[in-house]
C-alpha positions in Angstrom: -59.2 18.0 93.2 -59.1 21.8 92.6 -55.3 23.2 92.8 -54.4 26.1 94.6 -52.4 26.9 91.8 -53.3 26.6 88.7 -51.6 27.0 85.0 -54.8 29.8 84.7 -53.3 32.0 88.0 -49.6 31.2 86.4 -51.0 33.1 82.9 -52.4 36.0 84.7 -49.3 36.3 86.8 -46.8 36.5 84.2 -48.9 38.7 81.8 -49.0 41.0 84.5 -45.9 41.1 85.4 -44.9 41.1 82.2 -47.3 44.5 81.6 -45.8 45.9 84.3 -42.1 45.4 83.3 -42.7 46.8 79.8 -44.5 49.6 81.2 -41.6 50.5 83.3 -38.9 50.1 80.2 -40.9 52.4 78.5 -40.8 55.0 81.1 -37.4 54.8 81.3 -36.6 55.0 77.5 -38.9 58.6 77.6 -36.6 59.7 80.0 -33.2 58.9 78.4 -34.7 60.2 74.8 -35.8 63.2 76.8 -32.2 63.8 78.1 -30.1 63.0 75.2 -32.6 65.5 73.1 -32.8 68.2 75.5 -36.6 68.2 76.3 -36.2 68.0 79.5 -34.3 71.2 80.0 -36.5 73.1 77.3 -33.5 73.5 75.1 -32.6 71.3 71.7 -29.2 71.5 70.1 -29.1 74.4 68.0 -26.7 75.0 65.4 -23.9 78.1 65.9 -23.9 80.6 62.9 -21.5 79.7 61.0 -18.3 82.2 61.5 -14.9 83.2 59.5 -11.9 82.5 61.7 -9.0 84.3 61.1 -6.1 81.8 59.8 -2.6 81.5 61.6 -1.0 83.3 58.8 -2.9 86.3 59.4 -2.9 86.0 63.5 0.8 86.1 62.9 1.3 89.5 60.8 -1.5 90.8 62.9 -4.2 91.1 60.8 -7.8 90.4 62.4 -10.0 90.9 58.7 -10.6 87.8 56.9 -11.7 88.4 53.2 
């Protein structure tokens, strides 16, 4: 006698659900990459110049140049 259910449909099942699942993951890793590298808002980290900042000792005696 012929099963309704066979190990053949049980194969095809989980593959597919299986196809699906890792479809999905994927999807989902896209979008967290996206967000932590700032592709989705256009904009990347950039770096900031690099700047002199004045030192205590010269904040205190009021002097803004730094040499």
């Amino acid at each position: 006698m012929k099963t309704a259910f066979s190990e053949n449909k049980l194969v095809v099942l989980l593959f597919a659900v299986v196809l699906i699942s890792f479809s999905l993951a994927q999807e989902n890793t896209r979008e967290v990459e996206n967000f932590y590298t700032g592709k989705q808002t256009g904009q990347a980290f950039r770096p900031v110049k690099h700047q002199k900042i004045p030192l205590a000792a010269h904040l205190r005696t009021g002097q803004t140049q730094v040499q």
